[in-house]
ZATORKOL-973370 format. One record per residue (C-alpha): z negated, y, x. Coordinates in Angstrom, 3 decimals. Example, Ala and Ser with C-alpha at 12.3 -4.5 7.8 and 13.67 -1.06 7.14 Angstrom:
<recs>
z;y;x
-7.800;-4.500;12.300
-7.140;-1.060;13.670
</recs>
This chain:
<recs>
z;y;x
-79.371;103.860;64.588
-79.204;103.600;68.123
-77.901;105.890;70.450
-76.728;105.382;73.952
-76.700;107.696;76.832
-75.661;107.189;80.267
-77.563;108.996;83.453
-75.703;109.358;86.803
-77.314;107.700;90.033
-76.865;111.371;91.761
-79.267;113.053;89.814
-81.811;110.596;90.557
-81.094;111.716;94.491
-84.243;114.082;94.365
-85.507;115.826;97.341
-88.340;117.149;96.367
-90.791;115.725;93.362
-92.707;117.709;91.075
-95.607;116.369;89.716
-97.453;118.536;86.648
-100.213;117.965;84.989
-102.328;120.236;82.467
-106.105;120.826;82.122
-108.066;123.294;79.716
-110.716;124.117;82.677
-110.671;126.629;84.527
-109.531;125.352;88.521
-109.451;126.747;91.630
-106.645;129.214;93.098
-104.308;127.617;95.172
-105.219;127.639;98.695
-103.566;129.533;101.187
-100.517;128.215;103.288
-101.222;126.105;106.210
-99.552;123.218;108.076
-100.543;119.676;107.919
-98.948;116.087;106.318
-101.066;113.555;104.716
-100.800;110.176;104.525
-99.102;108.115;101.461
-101.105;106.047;100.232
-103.696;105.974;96.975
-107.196;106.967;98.188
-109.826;108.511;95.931
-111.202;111.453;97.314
-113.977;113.408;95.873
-113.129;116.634;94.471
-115.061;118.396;96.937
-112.357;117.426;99.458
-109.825;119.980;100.279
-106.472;120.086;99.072
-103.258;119.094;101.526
-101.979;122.058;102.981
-98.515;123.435;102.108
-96.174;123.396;104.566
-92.766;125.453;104.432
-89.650;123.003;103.377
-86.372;123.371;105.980
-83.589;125.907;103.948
-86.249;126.303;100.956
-86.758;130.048;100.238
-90.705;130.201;99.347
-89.684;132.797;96.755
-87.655;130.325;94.951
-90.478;129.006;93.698
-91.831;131.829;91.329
-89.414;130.802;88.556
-90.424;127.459;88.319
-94.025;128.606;88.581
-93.256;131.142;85.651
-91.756;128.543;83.784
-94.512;125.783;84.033
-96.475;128.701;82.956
-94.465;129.493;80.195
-95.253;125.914;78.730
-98.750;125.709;79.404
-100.699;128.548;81.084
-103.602;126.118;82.645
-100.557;123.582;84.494
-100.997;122.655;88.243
-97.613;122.319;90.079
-97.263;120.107;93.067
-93.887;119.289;95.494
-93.136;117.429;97.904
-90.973;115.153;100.168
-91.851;111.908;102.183
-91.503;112.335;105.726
-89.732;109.410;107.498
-92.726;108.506;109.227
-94.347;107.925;105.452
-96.427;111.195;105.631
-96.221;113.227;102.406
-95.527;116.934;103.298
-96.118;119.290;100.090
-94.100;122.241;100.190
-95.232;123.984;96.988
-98.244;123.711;95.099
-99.297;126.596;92.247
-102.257;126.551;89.975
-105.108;124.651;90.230
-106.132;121.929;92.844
-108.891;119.943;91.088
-107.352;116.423;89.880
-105.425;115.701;86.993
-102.941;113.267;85.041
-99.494;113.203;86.200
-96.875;113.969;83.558
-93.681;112.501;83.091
-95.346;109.296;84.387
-92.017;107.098;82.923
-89.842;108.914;84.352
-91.291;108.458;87.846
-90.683;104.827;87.017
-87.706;104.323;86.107
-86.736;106.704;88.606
-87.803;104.236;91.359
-86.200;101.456;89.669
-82.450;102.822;90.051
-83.656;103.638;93.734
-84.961;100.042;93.894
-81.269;98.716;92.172
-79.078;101.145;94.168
-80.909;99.827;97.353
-80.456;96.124;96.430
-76.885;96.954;95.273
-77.150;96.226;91.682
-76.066;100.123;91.309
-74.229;102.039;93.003
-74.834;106.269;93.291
-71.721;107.276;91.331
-72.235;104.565;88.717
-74.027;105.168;85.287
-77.055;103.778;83.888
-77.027;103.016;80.072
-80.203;103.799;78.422
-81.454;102.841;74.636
-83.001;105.236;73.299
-81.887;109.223;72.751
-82.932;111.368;75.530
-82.710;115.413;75.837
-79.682;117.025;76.677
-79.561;117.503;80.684
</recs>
């Protein structure tokens, strides 16, 4: 049977993007706060490089953050956390980052993509933000 579920266009509006990913190595701690952007765009780096500084986000309480560490936790005690936003300019500025820094797979890799295809429909006006989005197969409850 095949059950349909519709998503709103708002709750695609996302700020800030995490990005998790889970390792069974033991990483480094995550570096200190400092300020800095870095540029968007896919460059391998070796893993001697140092990680993008964190920055602090405008109206984001830093503490704020400690639940969603403890929850990542809760799921998988060895999970990196990374967030951030896209600067106008097309600098991404990390605001958050927990865990550790050596590289890993992305999760929810999908979701990122279809994510960015409502953005991509909303923006050529196939969507609209208060419209729904029918989907085909059954997702989680939100």
């Amino acid at each position: 049977m095949r059950t349909s579920r519709r998503l709103t266009c708002p709750a695609l509006g996302v700020v800030v993007a995490l990005v998790a990913g889970c390792s069974v190595g033991d990483g480094d701690p995550t570096p200190p706060p400092t300020t800095s952007t870095v540029p968007l765009r896919s460059t391998s780096r070796p893993a001697s490089s140092p990680a993008p500084a964190v920055v602090s986000a405008p109206g984001v309480d830093r503490n704020a953050w400690r639940s969603v560490d403890g929850a990542a936790r809760r799921v998988a005690q060895d999970v990196a956390l990374l967030a951030g936003f896209v600067t106008p300019s097309g600098q991404l500025q990390i605001v958050h980052r927990s865990g550790p820094v050596d590289t890993r797979p992305i999760a929810s890799v999908t979701k990122l993509y279809v994510m960015i295809a409502l953005l991509d429909a909303i923006r050529a006006g196939r969507l609209r933000w208060d419209q729904s989005a029918a989907t085909d197969r059954t997702l989680p409850p939100c």
